[in-house]
N, C-alpha and C positions, 0 to 999 in steps of 0.2 A: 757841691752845689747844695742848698736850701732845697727843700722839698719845695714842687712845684703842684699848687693849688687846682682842684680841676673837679667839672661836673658832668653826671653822663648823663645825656639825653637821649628818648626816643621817639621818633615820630614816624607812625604808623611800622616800627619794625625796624626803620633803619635808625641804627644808634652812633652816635659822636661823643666824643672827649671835645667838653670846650673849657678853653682857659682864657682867664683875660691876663692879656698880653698887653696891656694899655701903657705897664710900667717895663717892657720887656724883660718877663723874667724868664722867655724859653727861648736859648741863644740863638743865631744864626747859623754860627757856623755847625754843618752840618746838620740841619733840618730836615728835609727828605726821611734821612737817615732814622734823626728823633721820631719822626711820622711812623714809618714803618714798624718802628720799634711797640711804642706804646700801642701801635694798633692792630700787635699781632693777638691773635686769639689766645688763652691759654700761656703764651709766653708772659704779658704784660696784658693790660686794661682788654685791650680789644677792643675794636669799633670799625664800622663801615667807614669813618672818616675821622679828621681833628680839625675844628675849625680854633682861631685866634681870633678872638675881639683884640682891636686895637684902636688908636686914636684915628678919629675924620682928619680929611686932608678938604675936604670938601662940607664943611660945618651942617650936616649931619651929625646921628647921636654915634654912631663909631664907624667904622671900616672893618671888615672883617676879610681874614685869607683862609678859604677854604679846600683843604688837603684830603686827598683820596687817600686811600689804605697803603697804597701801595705806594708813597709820599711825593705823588703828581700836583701841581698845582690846579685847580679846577674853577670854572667860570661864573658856576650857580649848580645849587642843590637843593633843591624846591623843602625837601622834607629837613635838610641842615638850615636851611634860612629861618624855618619856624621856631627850629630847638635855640638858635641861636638867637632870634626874639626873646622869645619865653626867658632864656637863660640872661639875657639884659634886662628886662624887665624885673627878674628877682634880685637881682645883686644892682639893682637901681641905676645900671647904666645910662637906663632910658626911660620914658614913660611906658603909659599901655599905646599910647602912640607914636611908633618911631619911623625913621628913616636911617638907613644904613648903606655902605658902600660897597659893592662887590664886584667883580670882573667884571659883572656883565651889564654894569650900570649900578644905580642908586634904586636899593629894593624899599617899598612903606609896610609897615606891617602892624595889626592890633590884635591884643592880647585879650584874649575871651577864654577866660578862667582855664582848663590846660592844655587849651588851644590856642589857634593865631591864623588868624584872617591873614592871606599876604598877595602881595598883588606882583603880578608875573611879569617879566617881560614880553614883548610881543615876538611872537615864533617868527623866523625870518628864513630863507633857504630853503620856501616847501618845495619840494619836488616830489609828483604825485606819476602812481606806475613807475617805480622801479623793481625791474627787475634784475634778481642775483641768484645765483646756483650755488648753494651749499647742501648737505648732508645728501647728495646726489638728487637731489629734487630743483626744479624752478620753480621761484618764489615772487612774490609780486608784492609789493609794499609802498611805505611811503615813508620818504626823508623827511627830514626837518630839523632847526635849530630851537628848541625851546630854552635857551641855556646855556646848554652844551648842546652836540650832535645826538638825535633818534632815528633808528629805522623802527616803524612799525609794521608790524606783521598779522593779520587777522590770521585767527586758525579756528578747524573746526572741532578739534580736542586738545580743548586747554589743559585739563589734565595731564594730559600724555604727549605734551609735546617735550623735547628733549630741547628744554632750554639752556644747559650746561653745554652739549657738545654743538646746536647747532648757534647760540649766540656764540661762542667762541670763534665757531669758524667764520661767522660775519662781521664778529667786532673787528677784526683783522684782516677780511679783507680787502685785495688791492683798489678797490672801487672806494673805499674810503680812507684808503691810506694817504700822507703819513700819520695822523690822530688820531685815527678811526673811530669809529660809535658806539652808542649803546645798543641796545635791540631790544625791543619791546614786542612781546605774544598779545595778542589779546583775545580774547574770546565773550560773546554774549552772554547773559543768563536769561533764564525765563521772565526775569521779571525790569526786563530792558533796562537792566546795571550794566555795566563795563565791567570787565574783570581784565588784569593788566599783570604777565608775571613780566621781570625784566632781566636781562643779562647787562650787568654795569662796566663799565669800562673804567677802569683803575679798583677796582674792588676784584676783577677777573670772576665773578661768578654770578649767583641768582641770588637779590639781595630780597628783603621783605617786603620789601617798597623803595620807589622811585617818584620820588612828586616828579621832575620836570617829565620824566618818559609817561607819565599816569597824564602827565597835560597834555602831551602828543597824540595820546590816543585818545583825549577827549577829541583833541582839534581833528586828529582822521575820520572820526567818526561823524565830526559836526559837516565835513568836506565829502567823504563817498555815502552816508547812509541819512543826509539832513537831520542828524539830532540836533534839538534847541535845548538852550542849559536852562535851570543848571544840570549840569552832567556826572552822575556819583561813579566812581571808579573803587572797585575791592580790590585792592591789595593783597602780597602773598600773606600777609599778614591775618589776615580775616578784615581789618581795619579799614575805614570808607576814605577817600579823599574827594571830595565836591567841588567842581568848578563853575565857573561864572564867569561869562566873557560875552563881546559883543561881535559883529561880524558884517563883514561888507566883505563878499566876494571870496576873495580867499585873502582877505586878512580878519585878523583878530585882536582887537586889543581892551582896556579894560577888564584885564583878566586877574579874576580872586581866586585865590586857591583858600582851601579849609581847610583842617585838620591837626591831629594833635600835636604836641609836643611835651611829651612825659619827662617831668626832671626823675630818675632813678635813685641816683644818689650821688653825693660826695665826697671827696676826700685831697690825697695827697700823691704824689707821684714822688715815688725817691728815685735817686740817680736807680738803684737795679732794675728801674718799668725801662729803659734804654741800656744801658750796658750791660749788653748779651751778647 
């Protein structure tokens, strides 16, 4: 095969291989497989995901299929949707104003310099006080769909909370099986910011940031503690993500998300970033 063209983006920490796929030059058959491959760490590129720009079905500026680490297909990724702006925008896919296709509906987004304004879906499936028993403690939280599925979790040491072993045992269990979720900690600062670590579900671990889980916990917050946005959320990253949304009851909608999207650099992918 030709060497396949590809840019790597970050935003706020979580990083993507994105390729435009417009003329498909990254096959089919077996894909998953391509996914896991280039996005294992150290072996090949590495990246928390790989999204594909591809052609609109629905005359928007493209459609994009966006793939977990682990080569799941997935519905929205708030911090992938920016990079994947920003990364149309420079290769002139689109304007600084676009609209684009994705699982979870038709995403708008604008490009402000190595950032991107993006506008969310509206969270659907809150379910508030749930309670689950993991790392032998009872836990009280709140569901929700921003995207994909979140449990949020207030804690009172962010620091030291064991996000590796106790999002694992939630992502998996049976109360949200067969899909299962992501998990989101959060914890307050003194200076009434958000702070949000997350356990991802197809990455399997504690990623740098999570825009759709970082939106869930704005929305928990805006629902048990009356915060009015906009709502700054830190990242494991160090990095801010700012939301803006509006609110009747317990819904939300008109919701902007901010934050960056750093093109890193680019290059080429030879057949050996997969054939391992």
């Amino acid at each position: 095969m030709e060497p396949i063209r590809f840019s790597k983006l970050s935003g706020c920490g979580n990083d993507f291989i994105i390729i435009d796929n417009r003329a498909a030059v990254v096959p089919q058959a077996g894909l998953s497989g391509f996914v896991r491959r280039v996005c294992a760490r150290k072996m090949s590129v590495g990246a928390d995901g790989l999204i594909l720009i591809e052609p609109s079905m629905n005359r928007v500026d493209f459609r994009w299929r966006f793939f977990n680490a682990d080569g799941t297909l997935a519905e929205m990724c708030g911090n992938g949707a920016r990079c994947a702006a920003r990364f149309a925008y420079l290769n002139r896919i689109a304007g600084a104003k676009m609209a684009f296709e994705t699982e979870a509906g038709v995403i708008r987004a604008e490009i402000d310099g190595e950032g991107a304004l993006l506008e969310m879906p509206e969270p659907k499936a809150i379910q508030r006080n749930i309670s689950i028993t993991a790392g032998k403690k009872s836990l009280t939280g709140c569901s929700l769909n921003t995207g994909v599925p979140h449990l949020v979790l207030q804690v009172d040491d962010i620091e030291g909370v064991d996000v590796e072993g106790l999002g694992r045992e939630i992502r998996f269990h049976k109360m949200f099986s067969p899909a299962g979720t992501n998990v989101n900690f959060i914890g307050v600062g003194a200076d009434r910011t958000l702070i949000n670590r997350t356990y991802e579900r197809g990455v399997e671990a504690e990623t740098l940031a999570c825009g759709t889980g970082s939106l869930a916990a704005a929305i928990v917050m805006a629902l048990e503690a009356g915060w009015e946005t906009p709502i700054k959320v830190k990242t494991r990253s160090g990095r801010w993500l700012t939301f803006h949304f509006r609110q009747e009851n317990d819904r939300f909608f008109d919701i902007l998300m901010e934050g960056d999207a750093r093109l890193i650099y680019t290059g080429e992918l030879t057949a050996d970033a997969w054939n391992w």
